[in-house]
N, C-alpha and C positions, 0 to 999 in steps of 0.2 A: 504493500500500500504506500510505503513512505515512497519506492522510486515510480511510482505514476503523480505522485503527488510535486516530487521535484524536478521530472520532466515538466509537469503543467507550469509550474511554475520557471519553467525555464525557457518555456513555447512563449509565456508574457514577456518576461525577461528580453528576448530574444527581437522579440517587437521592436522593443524602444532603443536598445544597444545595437544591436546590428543590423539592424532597417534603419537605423539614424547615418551607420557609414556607408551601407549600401547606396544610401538617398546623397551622402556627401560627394561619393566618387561621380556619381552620375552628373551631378549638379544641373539640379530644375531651375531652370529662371521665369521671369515675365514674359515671356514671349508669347504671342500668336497660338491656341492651337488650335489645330486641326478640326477640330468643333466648333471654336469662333470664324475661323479663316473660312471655312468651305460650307457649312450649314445648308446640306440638302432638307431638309426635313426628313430624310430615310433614315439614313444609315449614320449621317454627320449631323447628330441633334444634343444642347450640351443640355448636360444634366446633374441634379444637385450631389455633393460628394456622398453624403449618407445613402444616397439611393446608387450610386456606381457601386460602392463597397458593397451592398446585399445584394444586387443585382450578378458583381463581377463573384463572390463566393456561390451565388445557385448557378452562373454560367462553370464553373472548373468544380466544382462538389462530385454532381452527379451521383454515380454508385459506388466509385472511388473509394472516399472517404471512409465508406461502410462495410462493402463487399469485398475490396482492399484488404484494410484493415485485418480483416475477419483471416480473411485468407493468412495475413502476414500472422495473423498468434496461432497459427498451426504449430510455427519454427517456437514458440515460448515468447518468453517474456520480452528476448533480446529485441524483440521488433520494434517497445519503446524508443529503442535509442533511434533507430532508424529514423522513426516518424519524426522525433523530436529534432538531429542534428540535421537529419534531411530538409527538414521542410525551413531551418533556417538558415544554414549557410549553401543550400542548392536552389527549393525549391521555391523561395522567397525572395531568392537575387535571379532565378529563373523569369519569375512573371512578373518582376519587377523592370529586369532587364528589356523586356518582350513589349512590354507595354511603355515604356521609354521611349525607345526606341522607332515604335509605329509614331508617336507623336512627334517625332522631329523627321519624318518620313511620309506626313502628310497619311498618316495613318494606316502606312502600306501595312499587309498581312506578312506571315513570319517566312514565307516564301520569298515574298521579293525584298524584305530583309536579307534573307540568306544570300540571294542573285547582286547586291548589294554590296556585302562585303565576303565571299566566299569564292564568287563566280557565276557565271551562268551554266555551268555544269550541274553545278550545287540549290541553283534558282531553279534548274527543268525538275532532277532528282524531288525537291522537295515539295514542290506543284502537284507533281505525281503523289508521293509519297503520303501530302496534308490532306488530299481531296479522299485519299481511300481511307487514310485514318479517320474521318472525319466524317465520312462515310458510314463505316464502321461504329464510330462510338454514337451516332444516333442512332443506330440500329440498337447496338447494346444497352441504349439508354430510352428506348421503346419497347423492347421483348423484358426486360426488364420490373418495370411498374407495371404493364402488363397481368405480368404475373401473381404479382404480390396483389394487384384490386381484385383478381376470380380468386385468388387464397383467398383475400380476406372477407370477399361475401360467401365464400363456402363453409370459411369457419362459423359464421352469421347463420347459417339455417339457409341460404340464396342456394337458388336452385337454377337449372335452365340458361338461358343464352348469358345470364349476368356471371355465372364461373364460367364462359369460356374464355380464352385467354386470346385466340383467334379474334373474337369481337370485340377486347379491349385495343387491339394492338393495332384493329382496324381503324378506333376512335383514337388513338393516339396517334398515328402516322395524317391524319388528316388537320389533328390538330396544328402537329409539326409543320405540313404546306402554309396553315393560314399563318404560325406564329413566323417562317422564313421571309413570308411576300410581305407581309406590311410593315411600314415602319416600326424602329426601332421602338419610339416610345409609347407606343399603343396599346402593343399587351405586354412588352417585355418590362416597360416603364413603370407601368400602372402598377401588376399582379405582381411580380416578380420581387421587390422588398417587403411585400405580405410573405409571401412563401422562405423570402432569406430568414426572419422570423419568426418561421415555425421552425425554420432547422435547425435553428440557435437554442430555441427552448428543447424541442426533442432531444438534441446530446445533452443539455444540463439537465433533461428527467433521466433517461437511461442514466449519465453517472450518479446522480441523488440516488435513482432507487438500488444500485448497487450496493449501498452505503447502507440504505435503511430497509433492506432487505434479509440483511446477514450474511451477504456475498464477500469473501476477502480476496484482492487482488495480491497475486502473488510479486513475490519480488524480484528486477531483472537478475536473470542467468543465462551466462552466455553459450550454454549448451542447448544440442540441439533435442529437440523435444519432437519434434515430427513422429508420427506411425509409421511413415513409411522412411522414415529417414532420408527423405529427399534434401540435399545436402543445402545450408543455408545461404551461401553462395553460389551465384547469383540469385538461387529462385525467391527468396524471399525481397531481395531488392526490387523484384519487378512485379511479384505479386501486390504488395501493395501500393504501388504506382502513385494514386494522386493524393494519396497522405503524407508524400514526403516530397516528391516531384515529379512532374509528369507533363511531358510533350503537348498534350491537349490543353494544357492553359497556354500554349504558346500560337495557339490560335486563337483563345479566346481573348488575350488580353488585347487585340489591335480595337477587338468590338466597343471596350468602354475607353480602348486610346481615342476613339472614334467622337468621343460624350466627353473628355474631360475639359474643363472651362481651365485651370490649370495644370502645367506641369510638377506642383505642387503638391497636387491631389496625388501622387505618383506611390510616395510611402502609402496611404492608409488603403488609397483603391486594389494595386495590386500585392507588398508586400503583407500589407495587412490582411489582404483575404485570404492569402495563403497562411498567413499564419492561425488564423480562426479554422481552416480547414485541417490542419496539422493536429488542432486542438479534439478537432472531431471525433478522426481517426485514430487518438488517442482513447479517447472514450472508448467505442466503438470495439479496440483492439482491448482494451483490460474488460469490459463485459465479455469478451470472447474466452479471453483468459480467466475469466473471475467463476462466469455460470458455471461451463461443463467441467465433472470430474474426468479426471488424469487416470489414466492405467499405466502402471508402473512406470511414473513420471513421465508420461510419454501423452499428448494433445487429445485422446483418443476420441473423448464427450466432443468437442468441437468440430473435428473431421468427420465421427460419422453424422453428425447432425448438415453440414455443410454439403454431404453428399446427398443427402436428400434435397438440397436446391437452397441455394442464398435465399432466397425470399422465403423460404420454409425456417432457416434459422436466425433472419432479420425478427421475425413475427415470434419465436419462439422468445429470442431475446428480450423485444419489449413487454411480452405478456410475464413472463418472470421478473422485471425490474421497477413496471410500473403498473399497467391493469386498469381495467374500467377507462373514464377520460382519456389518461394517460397514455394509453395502447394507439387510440384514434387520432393523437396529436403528432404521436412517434409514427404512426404509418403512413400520417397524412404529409409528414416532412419526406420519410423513404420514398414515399412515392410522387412529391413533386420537386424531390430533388433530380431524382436524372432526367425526369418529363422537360425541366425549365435549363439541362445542359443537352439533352438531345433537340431541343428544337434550335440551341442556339449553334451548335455543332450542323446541322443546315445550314445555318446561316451563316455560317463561315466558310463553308466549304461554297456556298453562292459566291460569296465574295473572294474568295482566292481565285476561283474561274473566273469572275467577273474582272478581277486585275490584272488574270492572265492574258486575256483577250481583247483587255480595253474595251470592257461592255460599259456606258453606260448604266444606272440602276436607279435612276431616277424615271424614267416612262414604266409604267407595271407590265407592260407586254415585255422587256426584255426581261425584266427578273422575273415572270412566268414561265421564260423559255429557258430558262437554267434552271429554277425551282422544280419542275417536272420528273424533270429524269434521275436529279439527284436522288428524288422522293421513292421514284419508282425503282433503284436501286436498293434502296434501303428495304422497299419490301422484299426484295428478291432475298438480297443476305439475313433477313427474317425469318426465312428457311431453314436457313442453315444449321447445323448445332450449335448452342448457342456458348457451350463449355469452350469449341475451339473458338471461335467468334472474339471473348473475354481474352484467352489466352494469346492471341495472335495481335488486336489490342494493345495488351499490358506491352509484351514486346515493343511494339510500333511506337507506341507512349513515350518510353525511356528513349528509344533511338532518338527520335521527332527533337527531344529535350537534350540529347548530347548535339545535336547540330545549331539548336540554338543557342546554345548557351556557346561553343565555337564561334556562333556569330556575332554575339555580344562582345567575346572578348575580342573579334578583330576590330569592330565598334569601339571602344576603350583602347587597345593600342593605337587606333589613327586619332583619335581623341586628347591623347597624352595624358591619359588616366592609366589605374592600376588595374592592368586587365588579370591581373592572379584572383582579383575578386571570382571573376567567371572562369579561369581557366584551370584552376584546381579542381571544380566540381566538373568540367568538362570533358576533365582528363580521367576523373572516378567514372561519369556515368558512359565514358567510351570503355572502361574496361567491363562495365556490369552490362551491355548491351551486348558485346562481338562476345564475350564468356559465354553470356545467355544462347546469344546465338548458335556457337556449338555445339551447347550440350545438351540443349533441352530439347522434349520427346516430340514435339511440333518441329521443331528445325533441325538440325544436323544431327544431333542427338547422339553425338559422339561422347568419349569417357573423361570426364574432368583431369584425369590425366594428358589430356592435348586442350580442354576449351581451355583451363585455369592458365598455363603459361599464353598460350596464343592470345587469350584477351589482354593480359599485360603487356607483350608485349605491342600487343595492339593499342592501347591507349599511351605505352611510352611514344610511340611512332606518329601516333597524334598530334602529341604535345613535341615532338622536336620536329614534326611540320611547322607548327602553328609559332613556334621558335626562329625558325628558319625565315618564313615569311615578316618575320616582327625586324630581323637581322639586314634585310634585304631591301634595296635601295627600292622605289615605288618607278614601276611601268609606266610606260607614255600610256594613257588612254585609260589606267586603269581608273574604277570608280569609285570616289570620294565621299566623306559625308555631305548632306546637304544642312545647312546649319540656314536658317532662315531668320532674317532681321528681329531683332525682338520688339516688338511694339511699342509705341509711345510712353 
């Protein structure tokens, strides 16, 4: 109990100390942004900071936080430290970097960021790579809640077409077209700091009732505790993805780069939301750890409850920690948390094509005719299993997050800042991704005896690129910041 309690308090901690030099190295001035400058009323509408901050935590939350989480206290306790060191010196200088950066870029998405300072090799790759991810996590973040409304009218006595899962996913992908096509502040503006607000309270009921339940969270140990002994490196890194950091905020944060009146707003909108989500999946993971009994010190209660389906042991969670009210406030947050990150996952994946191709999105017939097919993919991988779907995901997630935070730091060195801020974490989440990627039973799935050295030396190889180029005199032609007059 005492190291969930000194994690939490070092996720606050963590806030004010290093989101204060994260915010220093960056350095937000007066200037112009991208929301004053350009104010379509779509996609470029400014909006008050309280309302980006809950807005920008239901855009990166999603099932993350929860399902994440959940997954990461298979490995034990040690996952604390993950979430906690993760979420503030990666995943907090991640979407903070990302969201920076779109505003002094006229609010470019994390693609042509990349094409930017990377290349246009690294600009095609990522275009490709953000539309499928993005793709993908509104698909995950539809089959998803889905789920959990036919549980939860099943567990209700609901009988008939209201458990089927088929006819929620049906109403959820429709809702997803209307929230992609219309402006920003319509339904995403309005609803969306209502719903940041149930998710706030639902984690502080799950960890209260913890507390006043009789449940004791156990204390970090950095052995591995898995059933199957699935080895902690890398799968626990990537399993819990957006509770400590995760590639998909690095599309969502151009969205409220898009609404910030200042560059200002920069600490509390993106470093701050990550660190409330940090805070989540902190919760989240000691209820994981806290409810189910252990066999022979080993996750047992939790795996097999998890194999009967995340949404089977989100529901089990909150009915053991809160109950009655409490149960319908926590499922009402589960399930409009990934509802209000899948629709905005459309709409970003709208808008990276839309940047790609130099679509206007201002006439509603051209963003109909990108909205469509995005949509009708999504039902297609709907289909799909939805275990591999997650898992292929989480991968894409950390990769998407090693290339940006690379982009950040070439950002910072042409800037004449300290780019070790972003290049330390860029060079850990390049070795937890190419690791990942040999060994695990979706990819290469070769024997940690070839991924564990091959990923290291893969991310040394990274960073003595990204060395090399720091070293090296600047190209005729190559592309520069764009630094824009600061305002009156």
């Amino acid at each position: 109990m005492i190291s969930f309690l000194v994690c939490l308090a070092v996720l606050v901690a963590g806030y004010f100390i290093y989101g204060s030099i994260v915010d220093k190295v960056y350095g937000p001035d007066d200037r112009e942004t991208p929301a004053v400058r350009i104010n379509d009323g779509v996609d470029f509408v400014v909006m008050p900071r309280w309302k980006l901050f809950l807005i920008q935590l239901l855009n990166i939350a999603g099932l993350g936080p929860i399902y994440g989480a959940l997954a990461g206290a298979q490995w034990g306790t040690s996952v604390f430290l993950w979430i906690t060191l993760g979420t503030i010196l990666a995943g907090g200088v991640h979407d903070f970097s990302v969201g920076f950066m779109s505003m002094r870029h006229d609010g470019a998405s994390v693609s042509e960021l990349t094409g930017m300072y990377l290349g246009n090799i690294m600009k095609t790759i990522m275009r490709v790579f953000s539309v499928v991810l993005l793709v993908m996590v509104g698909t995950v973040f539809a089959v998803g809640p889905a789920g959990l409304i036919a549980l939860l009218i099943g567990n209700q006595g609901g009988t008939g077409l209201l458990t089927n899962t088929t006819f929620w996913l049906t109403l959820v992908l429709i809702y997803y077209f209307i929230a992609t096509f219309v402006p920003i502040d319509k339904i995403i503006g309005k609803l969306y700091p209502v719903f940041g607000i149930c998710l706030i309270v639902m984690a502080v009921g799950v960890g209260i009732g913890i507390f006043t339940h009789g449940y004791t969270i156990p204390e970090i140990q950095l052995s591995n505790l898995h059933p199957s002994n699935t080895p902690i490196w890398p799968m626990m890194f990537v399993s819990v993805a957006c509770g400590a950091i995760s590639g998909f905020h690095a599309t969502q944060s151009p969205l409220m780069a898009r609404c910030c009146r200042s560059e200002k707003e920069s600490h509390m909108v993106f470093y701050g939301a990550m660190v409330c989500e940090g805070i989540i999946a902190l919760v989240w993971a000691a209820a994981g750890s806290a409810v189910y009994a252990k066999t022979g010190g080993l996750t047992t209660g939790l795996t097999d409850m998890l194999a009967n389906g995340q949404a089977a042991c989100v529901y089990d969670i909150c009915t053991k920690t809160m109950g009655g009210f409490g149960i319908v406030l926590a499922m009402l947050g589960v399930i409009a948390c990934p509802i209000t990150s899948g629709d905005t996952a459309f709409r970003s994946a709208r808008l990276v094509v839309a940047d790609w191709f130099k679509v206007d999105q201002k006439p509603y017939m051209k963003r109909l005719v990108l909205c469509v097919p995005l949509l009708l993919a999504g039902a297609f991988i709907s289909q799909l299993n939805y275990g591999v779907v997650w898992r292929y995901f989480s991968w894409s997630n950390q990769t998407l997050a090693m290339i940006a935070l690379w982009t950040a730091s070439m950002y910072l060195f042409r800037n004449g800042r300290q780019y070790w801020l972003t290049a330390v974490p860029a060079t850990f989440m390049s070795a937890v991704s190419v690791t990942y990627f040999f060994c695990a039973p979706e990819c290469l799935h070769l024997s940690t005896v070839i991924a564990y050295p091959v990923g290291i030396i893969a991310a040394i190889a990274f960073l003595a690129l990204f060395i090399y180029n720091t070293r090296r005199p600047a190209q005729h032609g190559e592309k520069q910041p764009v630094n824009h007059k600061k305002s009156a």
